[in-house]
C-alpha positions in Angstrom: 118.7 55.9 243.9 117.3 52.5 243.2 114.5 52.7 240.4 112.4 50.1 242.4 109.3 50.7 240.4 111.0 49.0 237.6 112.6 46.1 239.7 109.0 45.7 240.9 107.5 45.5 237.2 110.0 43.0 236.3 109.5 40.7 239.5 105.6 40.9 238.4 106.7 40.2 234.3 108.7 36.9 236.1 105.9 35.9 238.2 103.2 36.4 236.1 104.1 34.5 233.0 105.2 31.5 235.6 101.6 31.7 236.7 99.7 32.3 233.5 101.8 29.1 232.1 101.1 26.9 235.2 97.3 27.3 234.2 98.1 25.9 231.0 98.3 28.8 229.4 100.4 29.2 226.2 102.0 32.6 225.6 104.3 34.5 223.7 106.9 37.3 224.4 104.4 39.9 223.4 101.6 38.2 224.9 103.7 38.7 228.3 104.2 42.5 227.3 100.3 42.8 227.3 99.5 40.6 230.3 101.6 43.2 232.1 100.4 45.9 230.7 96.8 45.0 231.8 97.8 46.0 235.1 99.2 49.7 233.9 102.4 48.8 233.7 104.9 48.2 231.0 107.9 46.0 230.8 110.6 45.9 227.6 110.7 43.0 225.0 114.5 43.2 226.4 113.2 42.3 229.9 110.9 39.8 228.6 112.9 38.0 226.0 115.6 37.8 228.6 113.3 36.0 231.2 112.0 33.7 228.3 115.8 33.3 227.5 116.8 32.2 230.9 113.5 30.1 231.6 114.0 27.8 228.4 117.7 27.3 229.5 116.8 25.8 232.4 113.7 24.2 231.4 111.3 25.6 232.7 109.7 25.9 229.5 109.8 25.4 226.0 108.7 27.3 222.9 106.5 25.7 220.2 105.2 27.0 216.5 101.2 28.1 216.7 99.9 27.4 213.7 100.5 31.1 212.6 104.4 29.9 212.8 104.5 32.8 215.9 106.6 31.1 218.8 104.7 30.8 222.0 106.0 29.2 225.2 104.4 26.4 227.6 105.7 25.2 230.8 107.6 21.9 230.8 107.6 19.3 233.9 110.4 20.6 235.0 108.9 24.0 235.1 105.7 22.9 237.3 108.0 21.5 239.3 109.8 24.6 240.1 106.8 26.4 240.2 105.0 24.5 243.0 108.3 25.1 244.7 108.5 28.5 244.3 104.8 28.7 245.7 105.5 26.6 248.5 108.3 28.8 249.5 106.5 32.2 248.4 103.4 32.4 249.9 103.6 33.4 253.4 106.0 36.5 251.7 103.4 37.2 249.3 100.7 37.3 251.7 103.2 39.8 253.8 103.5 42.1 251.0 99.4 42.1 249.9 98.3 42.4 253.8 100.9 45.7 254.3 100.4 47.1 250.1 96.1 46.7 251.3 95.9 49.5 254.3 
């Protein structure tokens, strides 16, 4: 059987650190692994470093050295873009899923 909790935690890992950078948020890989886990759940750096991989290739964002030299990640133009999109598209499903997950 399908381990949906899991696909579910990484959809939220996705999603969330697309949201927390299109507030102008800066964030690194870790600071996604405790953004998540703020809700009580828990994704892998393998999961996160992935999405971070797969976001900066098609840039959606880009990483930059805090002056601690610790990489963090902020959202490009590119990546707004794509986001405003993905809202556009994303809502009425979204609203779906929270009307049916809240009775």
């Amino acid at each position: 059987m399908l381990d949906i909790q899991k696909d579910m935690v990484k959809c939220f890992s996705y999603m969330s650190f697309l949201i927390e950078l299109s507030k102008g948020n800066q964030m690194s890989g870790y600071d996604v692994m405790m953004h998540v886990k703020k809700f009580g759940r828990e994704v892998s750096p393998r999961t996160v470093y992935h999405q971070i991989k797969r976001f900066k290739k098609n840039g959606l964002i880009k990483s930059i050295q805090d002056v601690d030299g610790k990489t963090i990640y902020e959202i490009t133009d590119e990546g707004m873009t794509a986001f405003r999109k993905f809202k556009d598209n994303w809502i009425a499903p979204m609203q779906y899923i929270h009307q049916n997950l809240s009775n």
